[in-house]
mmCIF file as Biopython writes it, N, C-alpha, C and O atoms, coordinates in Angstrom:
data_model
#
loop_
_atom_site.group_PDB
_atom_site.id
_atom_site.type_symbol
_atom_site.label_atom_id
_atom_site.label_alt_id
_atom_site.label_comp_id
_atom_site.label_asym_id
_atom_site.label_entity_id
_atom_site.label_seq_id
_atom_site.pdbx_PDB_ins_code
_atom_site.Cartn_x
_atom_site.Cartn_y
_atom_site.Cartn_z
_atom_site.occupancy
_atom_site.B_iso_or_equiv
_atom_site.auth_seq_id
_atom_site.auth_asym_id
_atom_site.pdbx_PDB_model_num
ATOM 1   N N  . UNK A ? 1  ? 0.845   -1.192 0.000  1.0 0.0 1  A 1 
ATOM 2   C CA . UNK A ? 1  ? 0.000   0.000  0.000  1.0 0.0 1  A 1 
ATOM 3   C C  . UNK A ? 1  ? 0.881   1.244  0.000  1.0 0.0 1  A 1 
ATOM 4   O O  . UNK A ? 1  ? 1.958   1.359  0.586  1.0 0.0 1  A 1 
ATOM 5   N N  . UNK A ? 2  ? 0.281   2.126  -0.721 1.0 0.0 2  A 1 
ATOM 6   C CA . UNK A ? 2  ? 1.412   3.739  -0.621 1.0 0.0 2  A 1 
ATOM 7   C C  . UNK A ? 2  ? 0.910   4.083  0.640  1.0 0.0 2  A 1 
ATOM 8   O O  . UNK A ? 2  ? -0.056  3.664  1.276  1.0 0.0 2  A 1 
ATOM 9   N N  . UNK A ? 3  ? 2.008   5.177  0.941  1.0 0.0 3  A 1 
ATOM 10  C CA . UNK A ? 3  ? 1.981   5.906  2.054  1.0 0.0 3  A 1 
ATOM 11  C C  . UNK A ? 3  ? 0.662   6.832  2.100  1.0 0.0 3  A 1 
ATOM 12  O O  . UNK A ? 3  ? 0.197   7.221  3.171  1.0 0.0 3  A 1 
ATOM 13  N N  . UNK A ? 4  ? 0.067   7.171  0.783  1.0 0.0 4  A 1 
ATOM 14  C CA . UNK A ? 4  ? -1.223  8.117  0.650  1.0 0.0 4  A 1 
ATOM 15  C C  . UNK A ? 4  ? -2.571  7.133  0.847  1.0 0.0 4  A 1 
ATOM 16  O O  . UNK A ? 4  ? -3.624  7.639  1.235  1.0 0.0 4  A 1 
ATOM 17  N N  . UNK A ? 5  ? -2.499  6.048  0.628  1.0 0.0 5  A 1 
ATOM 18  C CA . UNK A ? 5  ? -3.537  5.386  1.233  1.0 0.0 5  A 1 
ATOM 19  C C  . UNK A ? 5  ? -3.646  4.882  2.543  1.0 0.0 5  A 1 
ATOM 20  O O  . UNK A ? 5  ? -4.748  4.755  3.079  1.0 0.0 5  A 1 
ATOM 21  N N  . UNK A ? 6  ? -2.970  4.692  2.901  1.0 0.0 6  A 1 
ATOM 22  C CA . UNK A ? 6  ? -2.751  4.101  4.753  1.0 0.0 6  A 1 
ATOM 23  C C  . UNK A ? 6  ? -3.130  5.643  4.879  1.0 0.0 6  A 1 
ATOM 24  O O  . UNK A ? 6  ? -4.300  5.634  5.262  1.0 0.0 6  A 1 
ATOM 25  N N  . UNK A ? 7  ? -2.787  6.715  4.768  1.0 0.0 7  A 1 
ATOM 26  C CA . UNK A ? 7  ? -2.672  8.116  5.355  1.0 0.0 7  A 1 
ATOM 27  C C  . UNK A ? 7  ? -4.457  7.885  5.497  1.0 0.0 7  A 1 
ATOM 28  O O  . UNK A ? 7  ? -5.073  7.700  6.546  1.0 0.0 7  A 1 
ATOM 29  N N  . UNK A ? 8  ? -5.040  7.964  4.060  1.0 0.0 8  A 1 
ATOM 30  C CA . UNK A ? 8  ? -6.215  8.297  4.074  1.0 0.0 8  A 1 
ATOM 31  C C  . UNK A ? 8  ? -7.020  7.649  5.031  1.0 0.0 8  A 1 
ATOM 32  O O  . UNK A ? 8  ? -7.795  8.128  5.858  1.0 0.0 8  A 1 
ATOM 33  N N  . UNK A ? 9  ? -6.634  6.184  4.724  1.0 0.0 9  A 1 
ATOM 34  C CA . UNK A ? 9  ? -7.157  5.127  5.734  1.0 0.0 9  A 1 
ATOM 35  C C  . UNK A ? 9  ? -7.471  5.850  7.325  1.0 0.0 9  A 1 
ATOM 36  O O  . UNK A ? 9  ? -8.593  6.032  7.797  1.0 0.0 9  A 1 
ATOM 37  N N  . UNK A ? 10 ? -6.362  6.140  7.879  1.0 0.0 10 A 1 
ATOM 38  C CA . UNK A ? 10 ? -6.428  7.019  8.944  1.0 0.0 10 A 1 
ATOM 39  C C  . UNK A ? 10 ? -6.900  7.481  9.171  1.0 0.0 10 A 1 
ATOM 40  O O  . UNK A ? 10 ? -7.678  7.260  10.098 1.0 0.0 10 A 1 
ATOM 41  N N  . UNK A ? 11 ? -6.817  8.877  8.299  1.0 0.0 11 A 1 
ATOM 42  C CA . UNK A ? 11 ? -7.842  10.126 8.547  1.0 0.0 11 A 1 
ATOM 43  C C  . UNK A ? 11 ? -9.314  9.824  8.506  1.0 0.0 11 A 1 
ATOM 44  O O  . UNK A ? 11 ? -10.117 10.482 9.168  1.0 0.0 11 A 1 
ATOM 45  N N  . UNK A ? 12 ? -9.747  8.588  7.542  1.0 0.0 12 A 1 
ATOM 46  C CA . UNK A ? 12 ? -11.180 7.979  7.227  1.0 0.0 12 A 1 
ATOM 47  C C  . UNK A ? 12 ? -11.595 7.827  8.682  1.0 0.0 12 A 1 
ATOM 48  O O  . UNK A ? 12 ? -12.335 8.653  9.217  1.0 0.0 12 A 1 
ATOM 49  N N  . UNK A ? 13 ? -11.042 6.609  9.407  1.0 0.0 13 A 1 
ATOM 50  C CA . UNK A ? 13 ? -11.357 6.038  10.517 1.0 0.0 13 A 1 
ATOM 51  C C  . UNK A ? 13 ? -11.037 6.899  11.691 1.0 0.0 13 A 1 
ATOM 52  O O  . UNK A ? 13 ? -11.501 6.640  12.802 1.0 0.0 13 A 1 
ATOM 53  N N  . UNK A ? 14 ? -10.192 7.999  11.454 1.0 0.0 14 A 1 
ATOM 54  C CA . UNK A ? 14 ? -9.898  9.339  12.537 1.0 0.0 14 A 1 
ATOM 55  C C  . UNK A ? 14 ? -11.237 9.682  13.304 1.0 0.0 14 A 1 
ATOM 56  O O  . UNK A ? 14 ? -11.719 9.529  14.426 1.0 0.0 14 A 1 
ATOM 57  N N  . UNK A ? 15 ? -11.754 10.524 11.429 1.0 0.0 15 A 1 
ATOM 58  C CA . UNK A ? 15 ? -12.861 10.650 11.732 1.0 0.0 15 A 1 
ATOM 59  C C  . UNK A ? 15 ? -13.819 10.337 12.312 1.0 0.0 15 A 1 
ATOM 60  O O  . UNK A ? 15 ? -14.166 10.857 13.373 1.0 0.0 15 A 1 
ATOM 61  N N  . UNK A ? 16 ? -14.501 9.315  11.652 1.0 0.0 16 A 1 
ATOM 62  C CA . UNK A ? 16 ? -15.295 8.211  12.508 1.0 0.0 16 A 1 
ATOM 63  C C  . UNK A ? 16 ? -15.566 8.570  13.629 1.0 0.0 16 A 1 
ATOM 64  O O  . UNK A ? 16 ? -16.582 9.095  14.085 1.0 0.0 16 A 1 
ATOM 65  N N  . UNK A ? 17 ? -13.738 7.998  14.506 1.0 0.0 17 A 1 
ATOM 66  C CA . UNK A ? 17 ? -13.977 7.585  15.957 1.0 0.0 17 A 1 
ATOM 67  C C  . UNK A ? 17 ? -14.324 9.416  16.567 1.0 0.0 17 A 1 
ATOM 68  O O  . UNK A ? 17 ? -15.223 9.555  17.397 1.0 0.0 17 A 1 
ATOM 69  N N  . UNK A ? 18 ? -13.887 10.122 16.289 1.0 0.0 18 A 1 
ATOM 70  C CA . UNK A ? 18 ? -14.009 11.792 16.536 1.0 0.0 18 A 1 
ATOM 71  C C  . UNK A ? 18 ? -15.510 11.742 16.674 1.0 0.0 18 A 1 
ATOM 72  O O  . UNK A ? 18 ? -16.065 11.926 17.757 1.0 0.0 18 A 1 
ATOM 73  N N  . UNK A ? 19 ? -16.046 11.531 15.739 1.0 0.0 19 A 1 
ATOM 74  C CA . UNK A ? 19 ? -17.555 11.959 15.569 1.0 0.0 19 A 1 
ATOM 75  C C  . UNK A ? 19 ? -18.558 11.094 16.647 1.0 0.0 19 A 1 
ATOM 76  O O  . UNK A ? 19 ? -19.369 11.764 17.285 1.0 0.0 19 A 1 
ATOM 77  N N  . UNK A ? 20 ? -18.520 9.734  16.845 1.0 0.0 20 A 1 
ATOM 78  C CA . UNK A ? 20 ? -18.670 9.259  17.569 1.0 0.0 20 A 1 
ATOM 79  C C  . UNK A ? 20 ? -18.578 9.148  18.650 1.0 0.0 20 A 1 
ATOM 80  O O  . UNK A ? 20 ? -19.569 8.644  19.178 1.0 0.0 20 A 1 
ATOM 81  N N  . UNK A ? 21 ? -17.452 9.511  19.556 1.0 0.0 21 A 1 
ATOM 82  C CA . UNK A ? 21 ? -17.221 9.759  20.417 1.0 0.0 21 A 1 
ATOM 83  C C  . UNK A ? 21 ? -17.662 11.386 21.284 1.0 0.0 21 A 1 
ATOM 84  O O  . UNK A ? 21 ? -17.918 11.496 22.483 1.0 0.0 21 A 1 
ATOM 85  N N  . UNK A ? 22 ? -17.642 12.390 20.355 1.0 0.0 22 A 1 
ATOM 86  C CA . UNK A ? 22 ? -18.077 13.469 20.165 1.0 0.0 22 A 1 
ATOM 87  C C  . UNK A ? 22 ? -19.548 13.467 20.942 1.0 0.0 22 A 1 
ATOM 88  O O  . UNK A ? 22 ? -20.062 14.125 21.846 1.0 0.0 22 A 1 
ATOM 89  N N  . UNK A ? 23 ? -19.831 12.666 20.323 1.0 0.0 23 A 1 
ATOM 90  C CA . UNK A ? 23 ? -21.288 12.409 21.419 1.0 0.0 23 A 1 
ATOM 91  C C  . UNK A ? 23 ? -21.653 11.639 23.172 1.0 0.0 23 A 1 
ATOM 92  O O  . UNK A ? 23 ? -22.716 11.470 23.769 1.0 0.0 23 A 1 
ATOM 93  N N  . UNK A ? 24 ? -20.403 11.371 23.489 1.0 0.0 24 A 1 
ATOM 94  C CA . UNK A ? 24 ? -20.430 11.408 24.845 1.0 0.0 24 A 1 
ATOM 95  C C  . UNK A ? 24 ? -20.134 12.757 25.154 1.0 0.0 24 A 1 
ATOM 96  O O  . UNK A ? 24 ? -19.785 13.750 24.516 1.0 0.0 24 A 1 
ATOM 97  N N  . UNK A ? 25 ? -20.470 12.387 26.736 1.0 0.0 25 A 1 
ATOM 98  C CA . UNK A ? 25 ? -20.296 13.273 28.054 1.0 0.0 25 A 1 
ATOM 99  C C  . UNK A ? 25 ? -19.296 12.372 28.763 1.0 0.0 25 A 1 
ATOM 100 O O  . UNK A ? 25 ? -19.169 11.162 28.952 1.0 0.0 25 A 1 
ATOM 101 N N  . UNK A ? 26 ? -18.423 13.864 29.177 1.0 0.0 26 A 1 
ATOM 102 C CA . UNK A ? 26 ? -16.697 13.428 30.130 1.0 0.0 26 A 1 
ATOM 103 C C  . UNK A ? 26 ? -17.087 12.245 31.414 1.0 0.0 26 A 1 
ATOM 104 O O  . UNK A ? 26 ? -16.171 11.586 31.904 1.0 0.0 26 A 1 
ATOM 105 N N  . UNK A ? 27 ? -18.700 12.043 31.943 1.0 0.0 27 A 1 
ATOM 106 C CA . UNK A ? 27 ? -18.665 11.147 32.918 1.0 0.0 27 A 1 
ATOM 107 C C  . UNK A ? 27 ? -18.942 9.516  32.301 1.0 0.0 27 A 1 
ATOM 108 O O  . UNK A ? 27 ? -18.570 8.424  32.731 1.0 0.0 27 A 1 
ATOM 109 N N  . UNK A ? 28 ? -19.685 9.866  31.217 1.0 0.0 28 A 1 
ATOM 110 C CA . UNK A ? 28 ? -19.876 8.421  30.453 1.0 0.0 28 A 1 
ATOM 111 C C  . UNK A ? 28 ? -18.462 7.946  30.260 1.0 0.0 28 A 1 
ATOM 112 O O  . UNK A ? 28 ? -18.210 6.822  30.694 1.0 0.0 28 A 1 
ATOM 113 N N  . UNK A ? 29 ? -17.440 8.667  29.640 1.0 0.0 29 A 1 
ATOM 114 C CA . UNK A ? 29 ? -16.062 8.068  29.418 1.0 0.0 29 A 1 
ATOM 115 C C  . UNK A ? 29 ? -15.703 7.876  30.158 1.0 0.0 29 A 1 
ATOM 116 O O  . UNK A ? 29 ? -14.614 7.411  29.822 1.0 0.0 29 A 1 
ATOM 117 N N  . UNK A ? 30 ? -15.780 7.843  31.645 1.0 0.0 30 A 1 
ATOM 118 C CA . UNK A ? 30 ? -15.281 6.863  32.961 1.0 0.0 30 A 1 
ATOM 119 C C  . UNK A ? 30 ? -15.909 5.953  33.353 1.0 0.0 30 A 1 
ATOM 120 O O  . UNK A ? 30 ? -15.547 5.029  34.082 1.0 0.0 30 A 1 
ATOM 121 N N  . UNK A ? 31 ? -17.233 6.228  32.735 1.0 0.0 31 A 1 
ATOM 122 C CA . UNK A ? 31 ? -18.210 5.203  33.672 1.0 0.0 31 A 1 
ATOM 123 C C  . UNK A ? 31 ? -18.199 3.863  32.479 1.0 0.0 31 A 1 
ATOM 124 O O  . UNK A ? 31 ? -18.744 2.837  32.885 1.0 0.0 31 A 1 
ATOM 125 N N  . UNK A ? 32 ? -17.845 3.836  31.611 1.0 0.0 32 A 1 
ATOM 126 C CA . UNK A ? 32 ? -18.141 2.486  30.756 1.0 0.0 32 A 1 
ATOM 127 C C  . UNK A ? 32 ? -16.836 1.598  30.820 1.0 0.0 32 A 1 
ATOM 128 O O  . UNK A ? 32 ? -15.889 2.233  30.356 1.0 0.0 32 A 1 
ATOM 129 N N  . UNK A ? 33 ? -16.578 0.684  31.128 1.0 0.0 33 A 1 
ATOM 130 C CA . UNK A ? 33 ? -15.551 -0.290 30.885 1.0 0.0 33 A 1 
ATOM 131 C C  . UNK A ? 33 ? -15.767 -1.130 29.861 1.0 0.0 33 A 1 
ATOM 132 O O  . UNK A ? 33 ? -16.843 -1.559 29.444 1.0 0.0 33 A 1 
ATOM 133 N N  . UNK A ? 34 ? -13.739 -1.515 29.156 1.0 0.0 34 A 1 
ATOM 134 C CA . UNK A ? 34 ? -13.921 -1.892 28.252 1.0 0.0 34 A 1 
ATOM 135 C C  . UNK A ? 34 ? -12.934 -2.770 28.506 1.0 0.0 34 A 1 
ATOM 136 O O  . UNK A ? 34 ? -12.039 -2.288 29.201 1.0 0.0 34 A 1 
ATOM 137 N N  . UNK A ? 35 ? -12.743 -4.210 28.094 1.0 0.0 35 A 1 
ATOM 138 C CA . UNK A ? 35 ? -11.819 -5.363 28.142 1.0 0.0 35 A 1 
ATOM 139 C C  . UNK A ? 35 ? -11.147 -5.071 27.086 1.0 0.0 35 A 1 
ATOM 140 O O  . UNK A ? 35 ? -11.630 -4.675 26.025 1.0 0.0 35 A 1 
ATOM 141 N N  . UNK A ? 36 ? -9.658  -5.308 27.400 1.0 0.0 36 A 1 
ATOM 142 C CA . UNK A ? 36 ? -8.595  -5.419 26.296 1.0 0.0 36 A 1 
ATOM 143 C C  . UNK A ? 36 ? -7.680  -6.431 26.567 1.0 0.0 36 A 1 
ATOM 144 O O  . UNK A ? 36 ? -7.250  -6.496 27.718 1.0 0.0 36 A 1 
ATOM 145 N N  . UNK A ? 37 ? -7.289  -7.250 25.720 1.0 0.0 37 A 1 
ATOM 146 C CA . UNK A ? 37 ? -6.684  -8.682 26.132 1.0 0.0 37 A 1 
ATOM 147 C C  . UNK A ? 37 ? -5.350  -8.718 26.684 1.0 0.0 37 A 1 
ATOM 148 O O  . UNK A ? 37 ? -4.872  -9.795 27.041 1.0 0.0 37 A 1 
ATOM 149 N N  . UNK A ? 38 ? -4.658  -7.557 26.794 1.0 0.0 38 A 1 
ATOM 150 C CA . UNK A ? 38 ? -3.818  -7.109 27.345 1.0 0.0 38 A 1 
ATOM 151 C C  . UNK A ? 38 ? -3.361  -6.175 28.780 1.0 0.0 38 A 1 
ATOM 152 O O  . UNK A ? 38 ? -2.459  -6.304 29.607 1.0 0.0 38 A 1 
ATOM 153 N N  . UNK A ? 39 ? -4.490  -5.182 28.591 1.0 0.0 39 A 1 
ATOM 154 C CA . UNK A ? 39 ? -4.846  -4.441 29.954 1.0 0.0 39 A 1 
ATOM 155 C C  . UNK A ? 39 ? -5.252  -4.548 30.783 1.0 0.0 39 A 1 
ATOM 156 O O  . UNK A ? 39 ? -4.994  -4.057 31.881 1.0 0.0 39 A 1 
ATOM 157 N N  . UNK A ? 40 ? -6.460  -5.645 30.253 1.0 0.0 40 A 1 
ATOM 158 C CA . UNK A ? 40 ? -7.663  -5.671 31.273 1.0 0.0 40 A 1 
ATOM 159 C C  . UNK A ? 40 ? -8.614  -5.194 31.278 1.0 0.0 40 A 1 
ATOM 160 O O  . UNK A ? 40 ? -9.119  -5.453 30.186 1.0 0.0 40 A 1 
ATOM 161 N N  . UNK A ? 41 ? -9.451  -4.435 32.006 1.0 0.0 41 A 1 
ATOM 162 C CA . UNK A ? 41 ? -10.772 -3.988 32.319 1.0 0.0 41 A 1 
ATOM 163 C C  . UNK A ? 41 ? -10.129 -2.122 32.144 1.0 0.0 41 A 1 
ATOM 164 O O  . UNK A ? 41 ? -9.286  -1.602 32.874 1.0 0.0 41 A 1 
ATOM 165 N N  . UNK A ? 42 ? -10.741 -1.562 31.146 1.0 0.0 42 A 1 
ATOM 166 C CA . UNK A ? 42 ? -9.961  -0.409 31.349 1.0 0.0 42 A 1 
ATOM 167 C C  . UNK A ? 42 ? -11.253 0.718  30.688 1.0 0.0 42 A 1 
ATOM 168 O O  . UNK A ? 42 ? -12.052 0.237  29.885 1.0 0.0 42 A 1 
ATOM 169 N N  . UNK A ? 43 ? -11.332 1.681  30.946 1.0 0.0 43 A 1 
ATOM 170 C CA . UNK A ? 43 ? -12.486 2.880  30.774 1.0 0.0 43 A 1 
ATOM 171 C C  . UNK A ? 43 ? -12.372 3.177  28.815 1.0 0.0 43 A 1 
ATOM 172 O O  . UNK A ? 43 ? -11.614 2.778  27.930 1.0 0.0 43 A 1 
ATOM 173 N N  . UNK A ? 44 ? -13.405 3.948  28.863 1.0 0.0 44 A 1 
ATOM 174 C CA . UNK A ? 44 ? -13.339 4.207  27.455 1.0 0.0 44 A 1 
ATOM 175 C C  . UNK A ? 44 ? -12.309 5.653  27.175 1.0 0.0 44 A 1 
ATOM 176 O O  . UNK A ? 44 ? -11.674 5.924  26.155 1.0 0.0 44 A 1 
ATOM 177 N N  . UNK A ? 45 ? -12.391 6.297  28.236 1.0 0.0 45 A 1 
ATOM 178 C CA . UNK A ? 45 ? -10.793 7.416  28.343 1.0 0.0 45 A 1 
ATOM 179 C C  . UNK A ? 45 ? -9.901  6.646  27.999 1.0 0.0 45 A 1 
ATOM 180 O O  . UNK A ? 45 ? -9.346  6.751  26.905 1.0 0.0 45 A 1 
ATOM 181 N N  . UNK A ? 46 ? -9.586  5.683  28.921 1.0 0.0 46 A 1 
ATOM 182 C CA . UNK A ? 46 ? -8.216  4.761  28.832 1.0 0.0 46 A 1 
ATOM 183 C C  . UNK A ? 46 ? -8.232  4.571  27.624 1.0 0.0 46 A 1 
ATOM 184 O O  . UNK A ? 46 ? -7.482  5.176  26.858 1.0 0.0 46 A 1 
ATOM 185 N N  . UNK A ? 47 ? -9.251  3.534  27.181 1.0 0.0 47 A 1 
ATOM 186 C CA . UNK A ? 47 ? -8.899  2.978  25.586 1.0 0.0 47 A 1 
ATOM 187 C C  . UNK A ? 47 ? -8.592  4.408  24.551 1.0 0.0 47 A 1 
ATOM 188 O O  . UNK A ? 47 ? -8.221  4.282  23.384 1.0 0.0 47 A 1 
ATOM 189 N N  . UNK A ? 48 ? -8.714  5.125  24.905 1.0 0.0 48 A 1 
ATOM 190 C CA . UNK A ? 48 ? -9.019  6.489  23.767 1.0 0.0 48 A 1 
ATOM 191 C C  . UNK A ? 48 ? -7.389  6.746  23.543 1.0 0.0 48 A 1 
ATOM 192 O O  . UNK A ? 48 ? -6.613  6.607  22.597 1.0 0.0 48 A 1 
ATOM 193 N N  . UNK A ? 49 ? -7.268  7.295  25.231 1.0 0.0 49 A 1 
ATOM 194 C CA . UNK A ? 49 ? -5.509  7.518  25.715 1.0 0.0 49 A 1 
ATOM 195 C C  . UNK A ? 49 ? -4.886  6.435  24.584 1.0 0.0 49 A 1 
ATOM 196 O O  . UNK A ? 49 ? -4.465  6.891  23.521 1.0 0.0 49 A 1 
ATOM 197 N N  . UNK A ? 50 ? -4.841  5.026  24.840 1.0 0.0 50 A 1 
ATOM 198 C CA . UNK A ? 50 ? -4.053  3.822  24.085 1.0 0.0 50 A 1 
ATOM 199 C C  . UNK A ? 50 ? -4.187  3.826  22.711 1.0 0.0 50 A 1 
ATOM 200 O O  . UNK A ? 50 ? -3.342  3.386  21.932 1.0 0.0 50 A 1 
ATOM 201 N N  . UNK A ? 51 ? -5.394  4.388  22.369 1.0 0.0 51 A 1 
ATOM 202 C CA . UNK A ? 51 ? -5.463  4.235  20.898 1.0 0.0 51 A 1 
ATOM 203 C C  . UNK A ? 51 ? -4.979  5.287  19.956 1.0 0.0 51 A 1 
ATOM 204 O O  . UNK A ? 51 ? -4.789  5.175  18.745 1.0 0.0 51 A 1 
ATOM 205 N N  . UNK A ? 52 ? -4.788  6.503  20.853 1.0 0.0 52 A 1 
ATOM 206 C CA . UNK A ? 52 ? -3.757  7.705  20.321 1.0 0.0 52 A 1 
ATOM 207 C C  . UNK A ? 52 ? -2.171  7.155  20.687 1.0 0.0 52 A 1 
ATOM 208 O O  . UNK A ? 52 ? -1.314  7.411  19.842 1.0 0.0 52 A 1 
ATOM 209 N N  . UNK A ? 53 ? -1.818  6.521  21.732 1.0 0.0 53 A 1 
ATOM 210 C CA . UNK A ? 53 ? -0.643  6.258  21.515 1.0 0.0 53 A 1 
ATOM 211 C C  . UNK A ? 53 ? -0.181  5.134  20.934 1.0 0.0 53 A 1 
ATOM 212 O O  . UNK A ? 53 ? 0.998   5.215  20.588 1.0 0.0 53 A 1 
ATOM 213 N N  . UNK A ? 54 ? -0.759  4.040  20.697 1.0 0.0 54 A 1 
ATOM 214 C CA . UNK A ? 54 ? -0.843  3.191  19.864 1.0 0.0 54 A 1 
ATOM 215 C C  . UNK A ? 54 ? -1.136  3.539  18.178 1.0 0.0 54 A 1 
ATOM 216 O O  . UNK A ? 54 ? -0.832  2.505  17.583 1.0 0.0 54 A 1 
ATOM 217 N N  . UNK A ? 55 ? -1.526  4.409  17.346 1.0 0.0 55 A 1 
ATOM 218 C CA . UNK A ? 55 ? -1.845  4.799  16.535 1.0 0.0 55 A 1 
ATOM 219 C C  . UNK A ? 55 ? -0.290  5.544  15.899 1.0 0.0 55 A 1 
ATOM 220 O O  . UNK A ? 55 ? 0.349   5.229  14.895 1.0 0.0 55 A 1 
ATOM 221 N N  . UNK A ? 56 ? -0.044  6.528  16.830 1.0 0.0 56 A 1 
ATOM 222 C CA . UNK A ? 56 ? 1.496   7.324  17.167 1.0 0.0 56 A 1 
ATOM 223 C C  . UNK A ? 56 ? 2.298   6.568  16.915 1.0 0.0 56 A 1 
ATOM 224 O O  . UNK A ? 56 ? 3.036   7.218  16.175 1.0 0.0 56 A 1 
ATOM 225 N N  . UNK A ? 57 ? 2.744   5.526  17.010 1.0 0.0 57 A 1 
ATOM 226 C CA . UNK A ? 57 ? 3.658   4.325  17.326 1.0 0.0 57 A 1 
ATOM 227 C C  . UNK A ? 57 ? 3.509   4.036  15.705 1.0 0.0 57 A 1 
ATOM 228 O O  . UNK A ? 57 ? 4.372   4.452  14.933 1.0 0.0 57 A 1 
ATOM 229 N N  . UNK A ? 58 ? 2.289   3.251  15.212 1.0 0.0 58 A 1 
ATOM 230 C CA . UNK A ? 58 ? 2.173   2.806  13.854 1.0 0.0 58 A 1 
ATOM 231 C C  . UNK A ? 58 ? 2.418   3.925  12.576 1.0 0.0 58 A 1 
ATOM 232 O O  . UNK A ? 58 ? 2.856   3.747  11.439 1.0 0.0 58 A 1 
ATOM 233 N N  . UNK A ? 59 ? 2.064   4.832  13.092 1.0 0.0 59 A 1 
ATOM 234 C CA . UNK A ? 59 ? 2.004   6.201  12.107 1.0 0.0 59 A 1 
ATOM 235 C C  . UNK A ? 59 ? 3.752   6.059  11.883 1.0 0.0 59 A 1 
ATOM 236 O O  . UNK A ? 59 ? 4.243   5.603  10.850 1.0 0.0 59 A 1 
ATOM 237 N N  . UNK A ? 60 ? 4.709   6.635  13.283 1.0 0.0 60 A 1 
ATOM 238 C CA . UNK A ? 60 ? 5.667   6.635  12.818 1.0 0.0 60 A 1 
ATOM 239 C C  . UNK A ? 60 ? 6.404   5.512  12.098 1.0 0.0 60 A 1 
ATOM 240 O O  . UNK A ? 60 ? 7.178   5.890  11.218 1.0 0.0 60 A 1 
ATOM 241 N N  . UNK A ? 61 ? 6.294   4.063  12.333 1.0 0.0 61 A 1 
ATOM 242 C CA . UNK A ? 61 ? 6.036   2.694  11.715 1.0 0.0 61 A 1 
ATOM 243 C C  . UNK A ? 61 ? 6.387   2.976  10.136 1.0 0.0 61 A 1 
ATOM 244 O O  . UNK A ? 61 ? 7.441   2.735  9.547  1.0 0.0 61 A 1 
ATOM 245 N N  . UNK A ? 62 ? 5.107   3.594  9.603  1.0 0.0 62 A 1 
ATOM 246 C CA . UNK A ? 62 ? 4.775   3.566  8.510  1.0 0.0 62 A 1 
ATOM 247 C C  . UNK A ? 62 ? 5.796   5.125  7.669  1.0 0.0 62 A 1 
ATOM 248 O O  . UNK A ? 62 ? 6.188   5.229  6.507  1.0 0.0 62 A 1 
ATOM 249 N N  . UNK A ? 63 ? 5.920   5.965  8.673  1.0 0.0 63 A 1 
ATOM 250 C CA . UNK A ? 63 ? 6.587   6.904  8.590  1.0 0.0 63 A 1 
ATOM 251 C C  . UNK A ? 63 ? 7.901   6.742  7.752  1.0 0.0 63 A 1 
ATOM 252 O O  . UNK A ? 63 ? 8.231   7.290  6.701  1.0 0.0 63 A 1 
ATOM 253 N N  . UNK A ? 64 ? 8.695   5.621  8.708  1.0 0.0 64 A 1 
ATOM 254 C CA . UNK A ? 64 ? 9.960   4.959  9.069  1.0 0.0 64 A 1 
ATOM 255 C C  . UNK A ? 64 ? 9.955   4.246  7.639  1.0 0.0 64 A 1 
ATOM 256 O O  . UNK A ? 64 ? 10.963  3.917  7.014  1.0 0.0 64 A 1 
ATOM 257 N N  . UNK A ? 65 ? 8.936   4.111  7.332  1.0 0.0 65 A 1 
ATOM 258 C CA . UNK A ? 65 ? 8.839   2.528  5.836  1.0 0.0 65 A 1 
ATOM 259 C C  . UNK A ? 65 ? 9.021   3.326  5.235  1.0 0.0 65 A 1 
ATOM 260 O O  . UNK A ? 65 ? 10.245  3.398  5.124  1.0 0.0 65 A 1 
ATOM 261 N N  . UNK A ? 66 ? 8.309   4.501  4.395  1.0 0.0 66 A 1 
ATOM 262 C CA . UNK A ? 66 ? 8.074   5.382  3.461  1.0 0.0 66 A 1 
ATOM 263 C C  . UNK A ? 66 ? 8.484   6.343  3.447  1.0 0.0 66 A 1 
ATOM 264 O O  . UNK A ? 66 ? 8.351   7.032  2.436  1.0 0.0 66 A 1 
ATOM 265 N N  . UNK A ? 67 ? 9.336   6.938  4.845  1.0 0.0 67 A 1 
ATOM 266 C CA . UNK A ? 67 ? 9.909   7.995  4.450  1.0 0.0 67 A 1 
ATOM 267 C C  . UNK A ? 67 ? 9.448   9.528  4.565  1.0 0.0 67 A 1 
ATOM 268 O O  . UNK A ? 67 ? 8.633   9.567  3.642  1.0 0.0 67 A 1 
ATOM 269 N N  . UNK A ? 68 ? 9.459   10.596 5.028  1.0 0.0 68 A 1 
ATOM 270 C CA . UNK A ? 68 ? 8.592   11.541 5.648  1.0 0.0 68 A 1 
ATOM 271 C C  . UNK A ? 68 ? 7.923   12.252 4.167  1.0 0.0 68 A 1 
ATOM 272 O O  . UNK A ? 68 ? 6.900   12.858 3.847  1.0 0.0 68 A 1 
ATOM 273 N N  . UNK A ? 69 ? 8.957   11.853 3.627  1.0 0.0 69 A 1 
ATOM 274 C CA . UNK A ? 69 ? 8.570   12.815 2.246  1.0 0.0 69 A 1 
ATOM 275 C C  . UNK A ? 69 ? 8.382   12.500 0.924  1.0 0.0 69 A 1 
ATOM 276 O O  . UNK A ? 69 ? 8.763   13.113 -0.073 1.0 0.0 69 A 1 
ATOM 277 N N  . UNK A ? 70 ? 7.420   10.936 1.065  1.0 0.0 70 A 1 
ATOM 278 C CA . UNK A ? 70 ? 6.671   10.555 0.241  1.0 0.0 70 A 1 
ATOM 279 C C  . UNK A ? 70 ? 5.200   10.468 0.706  1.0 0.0 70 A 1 
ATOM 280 O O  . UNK A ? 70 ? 4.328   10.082 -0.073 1.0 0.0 70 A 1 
#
């Protein structure tokens, strides 16, 4: 895959989760738990937190493959 489609890919599913989420309230994002096969029992903040730094991690990943300036 080029670097401009994974990009888009991203920004597609960025979105998404933005908009969606957009529609909670700051107490619902503590109050819902979510299992991760690794963490455990962890809030929907938490997962949010992990999935920006987890995302960060792959971005540069892909960064690293392709190069900043393709």
């Amino acid at each position: 895959k080029s670097m401009k489609m994974i990009l888009d890919r991203y920004l597609n599913t960025s979105e998404k989760l933005i908009k969606v989420i957009a529609k909670w309230n700051e107490a619902e994002l503590d109050q819902y738990i979510l299992p991760h096969p690794l963490l455990g029992k962890i809030t929907v903040r938490e997962m949010l937190w992990f999935t920006i730094y987890h995302t960060k991690h792959h971005l540069s990943s892909v960064q690293s493959m392709y190069g900043d300036n393709k």
